[in-house]
PDB file as gemmi writes it, atoms N, CA and C in Angstrom:
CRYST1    1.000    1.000    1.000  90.00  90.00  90.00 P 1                      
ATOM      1  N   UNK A   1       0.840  -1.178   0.000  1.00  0.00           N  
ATOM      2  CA  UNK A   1       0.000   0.000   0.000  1.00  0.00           C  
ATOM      3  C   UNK A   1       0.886   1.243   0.000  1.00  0.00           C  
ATOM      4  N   UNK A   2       0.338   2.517  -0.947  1.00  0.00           N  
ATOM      5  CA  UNK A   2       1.108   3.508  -0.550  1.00  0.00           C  
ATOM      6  C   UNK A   2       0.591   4.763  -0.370  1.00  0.00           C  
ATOM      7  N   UNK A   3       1.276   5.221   0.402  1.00  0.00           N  
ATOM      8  CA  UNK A   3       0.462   6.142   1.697  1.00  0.00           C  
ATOM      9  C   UNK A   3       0.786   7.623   0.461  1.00  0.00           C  
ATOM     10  N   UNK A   4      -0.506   8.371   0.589  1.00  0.00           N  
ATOM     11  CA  UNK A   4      -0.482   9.473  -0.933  1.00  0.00           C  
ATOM     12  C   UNK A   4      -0.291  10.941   0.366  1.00  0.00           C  
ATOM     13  N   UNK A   5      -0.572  11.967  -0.261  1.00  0.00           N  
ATOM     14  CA  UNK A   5      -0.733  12.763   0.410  1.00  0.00           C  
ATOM     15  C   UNK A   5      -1.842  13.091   1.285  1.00  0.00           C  
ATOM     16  N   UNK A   6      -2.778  12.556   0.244  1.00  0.00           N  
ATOM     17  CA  UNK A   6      -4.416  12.700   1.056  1.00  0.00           C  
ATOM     18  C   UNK A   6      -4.116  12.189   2.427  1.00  0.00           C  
ATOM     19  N   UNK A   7      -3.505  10.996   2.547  1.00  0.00           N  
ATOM     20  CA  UNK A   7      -3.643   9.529   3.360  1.00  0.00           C  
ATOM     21  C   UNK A   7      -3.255  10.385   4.882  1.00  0.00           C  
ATOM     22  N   UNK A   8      -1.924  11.227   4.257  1.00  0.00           N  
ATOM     23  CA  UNK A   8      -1.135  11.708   5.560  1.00  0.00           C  
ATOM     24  C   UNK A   8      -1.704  13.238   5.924  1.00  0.00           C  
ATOM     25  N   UNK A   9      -2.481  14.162   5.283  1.00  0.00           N  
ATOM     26  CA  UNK A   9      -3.818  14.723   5.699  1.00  0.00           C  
ATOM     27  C   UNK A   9      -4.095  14.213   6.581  1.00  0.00           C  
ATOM     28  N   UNK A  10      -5.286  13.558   6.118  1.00  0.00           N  
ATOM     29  CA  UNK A  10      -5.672  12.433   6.777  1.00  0.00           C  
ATOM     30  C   UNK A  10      -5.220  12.301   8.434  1.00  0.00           C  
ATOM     31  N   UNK A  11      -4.570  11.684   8.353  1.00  0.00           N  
ATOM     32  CA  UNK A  11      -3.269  11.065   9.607  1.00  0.00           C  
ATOM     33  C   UNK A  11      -2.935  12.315  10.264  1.00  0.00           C  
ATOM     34  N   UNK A  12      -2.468  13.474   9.920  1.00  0.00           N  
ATOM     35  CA  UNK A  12      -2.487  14.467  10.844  1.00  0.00           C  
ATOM     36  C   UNK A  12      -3.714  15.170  10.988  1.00  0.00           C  
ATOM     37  N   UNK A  13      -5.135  15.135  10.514  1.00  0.00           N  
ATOM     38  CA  UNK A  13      -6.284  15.467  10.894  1.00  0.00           C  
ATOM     39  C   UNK A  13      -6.784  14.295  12.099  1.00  0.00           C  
ATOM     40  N   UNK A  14      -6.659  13.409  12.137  1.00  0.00           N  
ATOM     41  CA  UNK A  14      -7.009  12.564  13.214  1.00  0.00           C  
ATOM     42  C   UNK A  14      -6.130  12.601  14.328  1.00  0.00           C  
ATOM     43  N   UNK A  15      -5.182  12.497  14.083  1.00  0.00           N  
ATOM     44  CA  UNK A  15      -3.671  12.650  15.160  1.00  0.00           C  
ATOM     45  C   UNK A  15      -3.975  14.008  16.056  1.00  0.00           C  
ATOM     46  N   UNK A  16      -3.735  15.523  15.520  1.00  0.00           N  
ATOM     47  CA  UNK A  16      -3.826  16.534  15.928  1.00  0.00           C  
ATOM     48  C   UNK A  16      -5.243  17.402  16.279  1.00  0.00           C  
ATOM     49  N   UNK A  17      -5.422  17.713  17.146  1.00  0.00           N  
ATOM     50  CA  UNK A  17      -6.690  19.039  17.030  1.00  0.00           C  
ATOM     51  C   UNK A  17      -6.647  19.906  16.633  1.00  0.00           C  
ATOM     52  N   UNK A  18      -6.679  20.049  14.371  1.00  0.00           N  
ATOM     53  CA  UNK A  18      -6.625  20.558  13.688  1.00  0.00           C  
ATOM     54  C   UNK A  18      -7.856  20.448  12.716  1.00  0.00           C  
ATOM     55  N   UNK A  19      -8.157  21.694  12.182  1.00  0.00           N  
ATOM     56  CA  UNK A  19      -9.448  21.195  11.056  1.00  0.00           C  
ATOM     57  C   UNK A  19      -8.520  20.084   9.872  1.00  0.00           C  
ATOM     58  N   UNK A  20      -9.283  19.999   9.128  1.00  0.00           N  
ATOM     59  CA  UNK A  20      -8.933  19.393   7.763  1.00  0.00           C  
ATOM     60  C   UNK A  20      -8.298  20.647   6.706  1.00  0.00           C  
ATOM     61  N   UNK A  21      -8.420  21.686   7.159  1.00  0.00           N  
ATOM     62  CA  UNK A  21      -7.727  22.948   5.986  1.00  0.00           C  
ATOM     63  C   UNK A  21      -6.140  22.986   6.964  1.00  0.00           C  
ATOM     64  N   UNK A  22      -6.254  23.048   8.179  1.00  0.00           N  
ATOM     65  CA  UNK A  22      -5.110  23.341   8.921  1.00  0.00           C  
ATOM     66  C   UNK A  22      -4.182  22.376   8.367  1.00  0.00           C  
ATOM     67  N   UNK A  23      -3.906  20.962   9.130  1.00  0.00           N  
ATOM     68  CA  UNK A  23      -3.960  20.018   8.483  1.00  0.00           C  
ATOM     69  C   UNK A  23      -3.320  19.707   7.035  1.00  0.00           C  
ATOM     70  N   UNK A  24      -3.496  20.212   5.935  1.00  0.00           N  
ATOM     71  CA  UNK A  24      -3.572  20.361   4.746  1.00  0.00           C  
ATOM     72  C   UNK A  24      -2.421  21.574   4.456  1.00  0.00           C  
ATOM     73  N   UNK A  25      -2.405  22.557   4.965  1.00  0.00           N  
ATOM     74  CA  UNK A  25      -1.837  24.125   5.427  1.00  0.00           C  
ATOM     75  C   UNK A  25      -0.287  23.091   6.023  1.00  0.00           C  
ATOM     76  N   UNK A  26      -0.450  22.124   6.947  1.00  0.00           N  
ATOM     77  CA  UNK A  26       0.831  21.871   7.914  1.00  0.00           C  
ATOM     78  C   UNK A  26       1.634  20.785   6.669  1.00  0.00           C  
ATOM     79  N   UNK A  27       0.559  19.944   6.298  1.00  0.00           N  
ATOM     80  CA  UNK A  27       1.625  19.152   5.263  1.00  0.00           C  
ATOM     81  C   UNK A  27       2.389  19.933   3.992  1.00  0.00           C  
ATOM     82  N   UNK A  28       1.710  20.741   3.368  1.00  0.00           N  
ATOM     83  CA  UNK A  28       1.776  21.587   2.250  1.00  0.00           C  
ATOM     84  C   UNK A  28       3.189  21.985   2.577  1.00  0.00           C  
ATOM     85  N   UNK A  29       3.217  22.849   3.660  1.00  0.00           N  
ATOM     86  CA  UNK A  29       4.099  23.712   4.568  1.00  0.00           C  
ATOM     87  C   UNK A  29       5.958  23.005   4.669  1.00  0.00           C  
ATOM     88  N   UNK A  30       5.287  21.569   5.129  1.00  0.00           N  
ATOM     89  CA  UNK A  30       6.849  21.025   5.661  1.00  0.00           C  
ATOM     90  C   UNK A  30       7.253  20.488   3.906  1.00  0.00           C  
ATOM     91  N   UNK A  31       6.311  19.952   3.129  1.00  0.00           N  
ATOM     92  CA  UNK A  31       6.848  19.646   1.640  1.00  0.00           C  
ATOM     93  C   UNK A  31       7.200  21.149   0.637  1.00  0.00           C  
ATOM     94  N   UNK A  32       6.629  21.992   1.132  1.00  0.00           N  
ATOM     95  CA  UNK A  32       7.233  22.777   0.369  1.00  0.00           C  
ATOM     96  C   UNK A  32       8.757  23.518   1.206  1.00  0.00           C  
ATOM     97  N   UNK A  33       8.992  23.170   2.616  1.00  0.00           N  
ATOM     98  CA  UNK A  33       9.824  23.831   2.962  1.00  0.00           C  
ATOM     99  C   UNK A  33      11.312  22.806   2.441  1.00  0.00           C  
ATOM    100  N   UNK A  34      10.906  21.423   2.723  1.00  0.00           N  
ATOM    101  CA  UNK A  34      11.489  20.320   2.235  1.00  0.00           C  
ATOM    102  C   UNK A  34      12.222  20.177   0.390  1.00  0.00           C  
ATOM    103  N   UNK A  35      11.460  20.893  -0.605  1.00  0.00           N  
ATOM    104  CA  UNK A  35      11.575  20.845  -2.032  1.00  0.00           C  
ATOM    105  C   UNK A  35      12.683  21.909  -1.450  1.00  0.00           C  
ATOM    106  N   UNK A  36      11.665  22.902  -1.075  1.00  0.00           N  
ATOM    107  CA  UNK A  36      13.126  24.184  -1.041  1.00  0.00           C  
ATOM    108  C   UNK A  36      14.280  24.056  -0.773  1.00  0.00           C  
ATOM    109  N   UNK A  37      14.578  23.255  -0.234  1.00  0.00           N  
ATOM    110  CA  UNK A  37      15.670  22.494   0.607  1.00  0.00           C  
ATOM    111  C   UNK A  37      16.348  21.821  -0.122  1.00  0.00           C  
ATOM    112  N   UNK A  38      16.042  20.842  -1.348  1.00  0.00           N  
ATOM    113  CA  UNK A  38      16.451  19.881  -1.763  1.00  0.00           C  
ATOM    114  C   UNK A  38      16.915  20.742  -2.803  1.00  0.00           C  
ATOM    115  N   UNK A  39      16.290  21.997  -3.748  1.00  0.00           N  
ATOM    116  CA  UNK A  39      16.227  22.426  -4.625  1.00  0.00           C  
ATOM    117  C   UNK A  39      17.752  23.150  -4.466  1.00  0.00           C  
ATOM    118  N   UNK A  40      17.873  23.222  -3.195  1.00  0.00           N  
ATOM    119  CA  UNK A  40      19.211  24.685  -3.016  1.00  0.00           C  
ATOM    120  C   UNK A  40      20.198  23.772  -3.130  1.00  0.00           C  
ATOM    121  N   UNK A  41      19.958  22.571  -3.089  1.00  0.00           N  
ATOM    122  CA  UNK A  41      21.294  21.816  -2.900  1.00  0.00           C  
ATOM    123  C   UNK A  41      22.165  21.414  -1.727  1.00  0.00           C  
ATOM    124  N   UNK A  42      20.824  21.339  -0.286  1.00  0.00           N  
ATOM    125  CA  UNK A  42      20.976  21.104   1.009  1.00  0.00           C  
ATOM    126  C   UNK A  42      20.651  19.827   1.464  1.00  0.00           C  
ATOM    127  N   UNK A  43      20.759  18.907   2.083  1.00  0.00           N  
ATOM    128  CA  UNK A  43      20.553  18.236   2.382  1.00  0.00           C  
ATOM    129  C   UNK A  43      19.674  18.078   3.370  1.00  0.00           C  
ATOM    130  N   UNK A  44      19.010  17.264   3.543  1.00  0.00           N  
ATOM    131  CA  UNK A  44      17.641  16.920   4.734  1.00  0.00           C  
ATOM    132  C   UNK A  44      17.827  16.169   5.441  1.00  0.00           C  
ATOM    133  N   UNK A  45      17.952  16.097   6.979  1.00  0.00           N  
ATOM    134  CA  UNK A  45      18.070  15.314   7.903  1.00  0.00           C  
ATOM    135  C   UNK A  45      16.762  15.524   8.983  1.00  0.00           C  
ATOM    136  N   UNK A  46      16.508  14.151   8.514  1.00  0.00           N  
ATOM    137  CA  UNK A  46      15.162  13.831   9.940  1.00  0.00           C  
ATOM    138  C   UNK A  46      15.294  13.189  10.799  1.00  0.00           C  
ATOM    139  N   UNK A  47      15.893  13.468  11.937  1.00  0.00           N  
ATOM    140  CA  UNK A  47      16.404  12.025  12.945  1.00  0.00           C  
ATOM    141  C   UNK A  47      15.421  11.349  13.520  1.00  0.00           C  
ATOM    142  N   UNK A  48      15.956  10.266  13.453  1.00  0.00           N  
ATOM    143  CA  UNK A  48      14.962   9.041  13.555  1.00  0.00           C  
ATOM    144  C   UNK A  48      14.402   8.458  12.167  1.00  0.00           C  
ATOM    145  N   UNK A  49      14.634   9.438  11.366  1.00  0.00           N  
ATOM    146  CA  UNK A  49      13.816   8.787  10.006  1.00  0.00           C  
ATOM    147  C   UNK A  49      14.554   8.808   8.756  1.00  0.00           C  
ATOM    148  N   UNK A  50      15.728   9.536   8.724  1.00  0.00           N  
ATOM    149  CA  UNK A  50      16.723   9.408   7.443  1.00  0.00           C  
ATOM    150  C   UNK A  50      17.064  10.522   6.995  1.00  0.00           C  
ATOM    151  N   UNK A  51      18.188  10.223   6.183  1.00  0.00           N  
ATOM    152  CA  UNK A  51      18.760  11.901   5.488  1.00  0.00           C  
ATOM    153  C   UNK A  51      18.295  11.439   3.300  1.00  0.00           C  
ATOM    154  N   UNK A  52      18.098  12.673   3.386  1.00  0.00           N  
ATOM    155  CA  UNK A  52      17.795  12.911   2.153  1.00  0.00           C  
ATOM    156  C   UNK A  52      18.725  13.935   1.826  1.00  0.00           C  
ATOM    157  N   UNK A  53      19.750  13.188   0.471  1.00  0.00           N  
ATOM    158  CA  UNK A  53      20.997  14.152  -0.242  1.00  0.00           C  
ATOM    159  C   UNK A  53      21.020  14.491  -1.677  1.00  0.00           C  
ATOM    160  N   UNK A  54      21.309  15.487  -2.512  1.00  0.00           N  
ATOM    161  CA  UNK A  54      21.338  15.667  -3.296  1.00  0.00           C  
ATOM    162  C   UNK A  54      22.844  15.429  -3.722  1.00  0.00           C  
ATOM    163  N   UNK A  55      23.195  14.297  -5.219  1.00  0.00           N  
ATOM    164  CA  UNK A  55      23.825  14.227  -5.804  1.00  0.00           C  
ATOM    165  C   UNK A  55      24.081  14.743  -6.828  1.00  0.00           C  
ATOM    166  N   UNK A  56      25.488  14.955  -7.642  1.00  0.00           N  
ATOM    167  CA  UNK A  56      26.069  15.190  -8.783  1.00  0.00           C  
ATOM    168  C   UNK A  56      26.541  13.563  -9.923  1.00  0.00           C  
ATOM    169  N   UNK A  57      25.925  13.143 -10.468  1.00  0.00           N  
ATOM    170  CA  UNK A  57      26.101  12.127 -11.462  1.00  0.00           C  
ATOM    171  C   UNK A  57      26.916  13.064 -12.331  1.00  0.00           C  
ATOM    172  N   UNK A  58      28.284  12.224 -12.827  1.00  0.00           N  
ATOM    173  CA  UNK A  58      28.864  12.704 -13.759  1.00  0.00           C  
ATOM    174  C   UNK A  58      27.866  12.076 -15.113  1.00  0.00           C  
ATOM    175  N   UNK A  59      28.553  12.842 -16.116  1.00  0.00           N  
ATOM    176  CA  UNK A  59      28.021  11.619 -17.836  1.00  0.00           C  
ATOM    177  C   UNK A  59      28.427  10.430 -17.343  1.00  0.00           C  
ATOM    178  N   UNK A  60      28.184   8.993 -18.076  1.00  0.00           N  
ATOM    179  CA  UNK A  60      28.860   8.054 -18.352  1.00  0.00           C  
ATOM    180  C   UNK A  60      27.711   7.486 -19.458  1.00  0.00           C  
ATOM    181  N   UNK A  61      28.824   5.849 -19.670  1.00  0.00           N  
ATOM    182  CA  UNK A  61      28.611   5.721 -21.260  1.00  0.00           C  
ATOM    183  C   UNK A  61      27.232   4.852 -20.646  1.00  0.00           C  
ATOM    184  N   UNK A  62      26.650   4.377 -21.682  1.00  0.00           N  
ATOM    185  CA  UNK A  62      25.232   3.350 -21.488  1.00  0.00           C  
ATOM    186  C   UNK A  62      25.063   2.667 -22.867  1.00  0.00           C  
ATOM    187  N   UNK A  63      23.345   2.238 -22.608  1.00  0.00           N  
ATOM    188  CA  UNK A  63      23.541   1.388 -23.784  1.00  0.00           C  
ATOM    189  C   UNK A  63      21.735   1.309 -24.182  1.00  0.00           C  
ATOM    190  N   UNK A  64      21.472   1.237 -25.047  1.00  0.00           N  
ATOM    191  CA  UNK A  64      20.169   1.146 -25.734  1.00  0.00           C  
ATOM    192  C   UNK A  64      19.469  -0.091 -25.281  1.00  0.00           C  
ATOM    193  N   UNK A  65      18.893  -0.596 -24.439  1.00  0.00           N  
ATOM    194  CA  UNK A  65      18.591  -1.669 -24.252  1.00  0.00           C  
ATOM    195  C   UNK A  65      18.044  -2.589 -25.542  1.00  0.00           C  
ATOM    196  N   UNK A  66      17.103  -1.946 -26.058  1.00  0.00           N  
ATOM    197  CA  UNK A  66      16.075  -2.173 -26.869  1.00  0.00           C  
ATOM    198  C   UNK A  66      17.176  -2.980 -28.434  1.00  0.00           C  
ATOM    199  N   UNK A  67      18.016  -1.846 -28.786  1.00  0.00           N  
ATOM    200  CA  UNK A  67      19.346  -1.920 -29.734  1.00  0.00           C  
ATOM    201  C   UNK A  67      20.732  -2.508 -29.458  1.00  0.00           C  
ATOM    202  N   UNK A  68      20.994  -2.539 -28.185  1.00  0.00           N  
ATOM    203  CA  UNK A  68      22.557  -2.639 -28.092  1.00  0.00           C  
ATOM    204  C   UNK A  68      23.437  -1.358 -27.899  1.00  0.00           C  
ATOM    205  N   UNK A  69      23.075  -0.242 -28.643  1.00  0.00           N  
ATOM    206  CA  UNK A  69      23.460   0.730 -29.255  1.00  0.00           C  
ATOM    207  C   UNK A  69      24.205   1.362 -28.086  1.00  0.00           C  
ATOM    208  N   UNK A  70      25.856   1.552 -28.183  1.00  0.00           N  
ATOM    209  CA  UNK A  70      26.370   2.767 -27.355  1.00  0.00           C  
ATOM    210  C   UNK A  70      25.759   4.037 -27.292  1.00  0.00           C  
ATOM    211  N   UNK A  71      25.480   4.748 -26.144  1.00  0.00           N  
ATOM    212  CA  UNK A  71      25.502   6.293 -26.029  1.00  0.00           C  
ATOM    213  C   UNK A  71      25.760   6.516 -24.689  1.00  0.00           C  
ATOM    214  N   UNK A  72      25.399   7.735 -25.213  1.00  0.00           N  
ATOM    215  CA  UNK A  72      26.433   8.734 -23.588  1.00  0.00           C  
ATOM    216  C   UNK A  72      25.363   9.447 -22.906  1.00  0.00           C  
ATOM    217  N   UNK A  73      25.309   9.130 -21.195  1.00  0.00           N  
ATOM    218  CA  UNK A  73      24.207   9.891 -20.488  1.00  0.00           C  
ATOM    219  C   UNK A  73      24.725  10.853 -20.000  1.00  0.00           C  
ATOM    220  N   UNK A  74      23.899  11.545 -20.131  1.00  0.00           N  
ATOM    221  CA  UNK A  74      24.224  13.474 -19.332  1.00  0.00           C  
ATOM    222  C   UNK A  74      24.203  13.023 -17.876  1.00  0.00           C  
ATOM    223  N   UNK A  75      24.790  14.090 -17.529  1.00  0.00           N  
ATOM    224  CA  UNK A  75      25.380  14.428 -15.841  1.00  0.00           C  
ATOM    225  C   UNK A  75      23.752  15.106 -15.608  1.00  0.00           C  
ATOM    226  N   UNK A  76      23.341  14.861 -14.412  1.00  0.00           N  
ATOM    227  CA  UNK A  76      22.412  14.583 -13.621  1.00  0.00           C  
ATOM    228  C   UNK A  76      22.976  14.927 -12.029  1.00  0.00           C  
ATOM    229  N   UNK A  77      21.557  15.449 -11.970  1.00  0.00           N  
ATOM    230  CA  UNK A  77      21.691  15.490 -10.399  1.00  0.00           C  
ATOM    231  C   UNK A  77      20.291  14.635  -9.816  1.00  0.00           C  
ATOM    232  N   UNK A  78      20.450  13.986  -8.522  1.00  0.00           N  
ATOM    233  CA  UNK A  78      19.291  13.242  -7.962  1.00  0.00           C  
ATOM    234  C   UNK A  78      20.042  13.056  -6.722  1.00  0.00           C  
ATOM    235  N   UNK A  79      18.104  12.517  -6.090  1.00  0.00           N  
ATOM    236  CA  UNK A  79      18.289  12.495  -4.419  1.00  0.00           C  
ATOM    237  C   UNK A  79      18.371  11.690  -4.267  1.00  0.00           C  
ATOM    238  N   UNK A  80      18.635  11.299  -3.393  1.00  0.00           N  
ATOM    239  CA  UNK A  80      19.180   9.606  -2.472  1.00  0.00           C  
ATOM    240  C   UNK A  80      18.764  10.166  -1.244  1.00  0.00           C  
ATOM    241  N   UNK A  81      18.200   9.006  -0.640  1.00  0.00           N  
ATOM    242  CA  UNK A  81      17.927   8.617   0.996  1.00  0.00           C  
ATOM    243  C   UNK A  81      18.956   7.167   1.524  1.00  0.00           C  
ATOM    244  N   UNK A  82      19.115   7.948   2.766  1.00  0.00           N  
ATOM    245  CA  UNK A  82      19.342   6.788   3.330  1.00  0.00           C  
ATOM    246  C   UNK A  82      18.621   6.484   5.241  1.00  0.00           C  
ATOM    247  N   UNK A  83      18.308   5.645   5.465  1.00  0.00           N  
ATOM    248  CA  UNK A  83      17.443   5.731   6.407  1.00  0.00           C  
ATOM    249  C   UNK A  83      17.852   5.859   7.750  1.00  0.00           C  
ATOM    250  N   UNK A  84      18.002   6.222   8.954  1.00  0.00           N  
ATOM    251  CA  UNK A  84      18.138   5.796  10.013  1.00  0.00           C  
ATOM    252  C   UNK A  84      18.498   4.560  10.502  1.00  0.00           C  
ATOM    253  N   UNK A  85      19.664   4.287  11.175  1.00  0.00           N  
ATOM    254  CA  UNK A  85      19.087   3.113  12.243  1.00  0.00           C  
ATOM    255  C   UNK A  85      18.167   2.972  12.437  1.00  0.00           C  
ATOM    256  N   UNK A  86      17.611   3.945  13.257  1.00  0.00           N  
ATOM    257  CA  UNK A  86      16.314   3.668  13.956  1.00  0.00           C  
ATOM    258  C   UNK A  86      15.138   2.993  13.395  1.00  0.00           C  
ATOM    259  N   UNK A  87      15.205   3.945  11.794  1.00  0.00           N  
ATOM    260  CA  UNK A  87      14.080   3.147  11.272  1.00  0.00           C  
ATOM    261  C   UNK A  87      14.043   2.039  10.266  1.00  0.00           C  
ATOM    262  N   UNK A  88      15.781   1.917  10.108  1.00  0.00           N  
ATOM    263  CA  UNK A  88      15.914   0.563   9.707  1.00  0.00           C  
ATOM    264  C   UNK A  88      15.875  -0.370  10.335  1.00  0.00           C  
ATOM    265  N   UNK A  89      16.375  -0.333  11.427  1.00  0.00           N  
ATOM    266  CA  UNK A  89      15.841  -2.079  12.644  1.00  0.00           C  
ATOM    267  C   UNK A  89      14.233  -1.631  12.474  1.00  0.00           C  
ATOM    268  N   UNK A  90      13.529  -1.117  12.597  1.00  0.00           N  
ATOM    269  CA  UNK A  90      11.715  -1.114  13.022  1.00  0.00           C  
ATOM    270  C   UNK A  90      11.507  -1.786  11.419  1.00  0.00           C  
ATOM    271  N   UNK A  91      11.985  -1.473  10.171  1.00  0.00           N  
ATOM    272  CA  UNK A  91      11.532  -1.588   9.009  1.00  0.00           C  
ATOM    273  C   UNK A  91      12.154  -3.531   9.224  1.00  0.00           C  
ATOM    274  N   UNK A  92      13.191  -4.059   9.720  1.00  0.00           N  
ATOM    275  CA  UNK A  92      13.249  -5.373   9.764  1.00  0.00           C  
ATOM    276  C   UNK A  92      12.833  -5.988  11.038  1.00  0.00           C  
ATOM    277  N   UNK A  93      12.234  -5.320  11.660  1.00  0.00           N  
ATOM    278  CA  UNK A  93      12.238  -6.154  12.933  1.00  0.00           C  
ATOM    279  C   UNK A  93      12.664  -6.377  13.684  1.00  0.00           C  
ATOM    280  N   UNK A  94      13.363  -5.363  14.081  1.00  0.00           N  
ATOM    281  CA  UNK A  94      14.518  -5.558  15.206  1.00  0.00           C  
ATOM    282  C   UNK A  94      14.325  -4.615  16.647  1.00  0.00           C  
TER     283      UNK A  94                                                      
END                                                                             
């Protein structure tokens, strides 16, 4: 199952003594403060729950699956997580 935005609405409308606009206002709030974050090229740390980093991919070479065919991928940037202890033993059982 995967938990959408509605879901976690949701979850902080039941959790908190907030309307459903508040609520909505608080998630909005931490994802847009969160993009901003990622966007500048900062990294995100949630303790207890994981860091979220922005990388630099150089080019490198690849291959056409479909063809075989050599080509060359552009340099890229992307995020990576990595999780907590904490919430990696809870995610296996530990």
């Amino acid at each position: 199952m995967t938990l959408t935005k509605a879901d976690l609405v949701h979850k902080v409308y039941d959790t908190y003594d907030l309307t459903k606009v508040e609520a909505t206002d608080v998630v909005e709030a931490f994802l847009r403060i969160s993009k901003g974050c990622l966007e500048d090229g900062n990294d995100l740390l949630l303790s207890g729950f994981g860091k979220f980093s922005v990388k630099k991919k150089k080019p490198r070479r690849g291959r056409n699956p479909q063809t075989g065919d050599a080509l060359m991928l552009d340099a890229r940037t992307v995020v990576t997580f990595k999780p907590s202890g904490i919430l990696r033993d809870r995610i296996n059982g530990e």
